[in-house]
N, C-alpha and C positions, 0 to 999 in steps of 0.2 A: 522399787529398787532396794537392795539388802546393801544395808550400812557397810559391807565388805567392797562393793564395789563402788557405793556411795567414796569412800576412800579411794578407792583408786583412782577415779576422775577426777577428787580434788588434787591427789599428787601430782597424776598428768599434767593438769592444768598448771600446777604452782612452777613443774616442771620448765614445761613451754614458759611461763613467765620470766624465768632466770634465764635460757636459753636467748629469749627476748632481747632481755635488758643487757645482758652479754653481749650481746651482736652491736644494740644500739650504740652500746657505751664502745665497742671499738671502732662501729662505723664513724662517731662523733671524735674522739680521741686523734691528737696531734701525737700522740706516744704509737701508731701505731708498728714502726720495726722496733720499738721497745719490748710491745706484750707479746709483738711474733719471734723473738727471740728469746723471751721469756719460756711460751707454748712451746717452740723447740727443745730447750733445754729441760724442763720438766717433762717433754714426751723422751728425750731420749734416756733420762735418769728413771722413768717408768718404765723403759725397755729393759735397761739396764737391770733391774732388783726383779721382774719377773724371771729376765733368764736365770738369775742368780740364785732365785728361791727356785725354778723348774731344776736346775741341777742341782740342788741340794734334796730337794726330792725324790728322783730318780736314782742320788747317792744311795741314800735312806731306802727306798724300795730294793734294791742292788742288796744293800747290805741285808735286809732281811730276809731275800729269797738265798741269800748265800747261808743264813744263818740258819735256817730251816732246814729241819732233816725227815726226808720222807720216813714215815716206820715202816713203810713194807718191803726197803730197800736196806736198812740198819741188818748189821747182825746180829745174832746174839752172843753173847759171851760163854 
């Protein structure tokens, strides 16, 4: 096995571990409409700054194809 994938199995694995302990720790937790209103409001403030940054991007691309000038279509002077 090459040290590259060697790596990757242990990610996986540490992965699934947090995954794990995450679950266990909510399935055990008295808090739990606390961290699910928690998970709500951080998935929708993640929604939120994705669109935010998607159209800020699409601005940007906009503006550059606007700013672009084809030369075979220019006149000349």
């Amino acid at each position: 096995m090459s040290e590259k994938n060697g790596t990757k199995i242990l990610l996986a694995f540490l992965a699934g571990a947090a995954v794990g302990a995450a679950i266990g720790y909510f399935l055990k937790s008295d808090d739990k409409e606390e961290i699910l209103t928690d998970l709500q409001e951080g998935a929708i403030k993640l929604k939120q700054d994705i669109e935010e940054n998607f159209a800020k991007a699409k601005e940007m691309v906009e503006n550059f194809k606007n700013s672009h000038v084809d030369p075979t279509t220019e006149k000349p002077e």
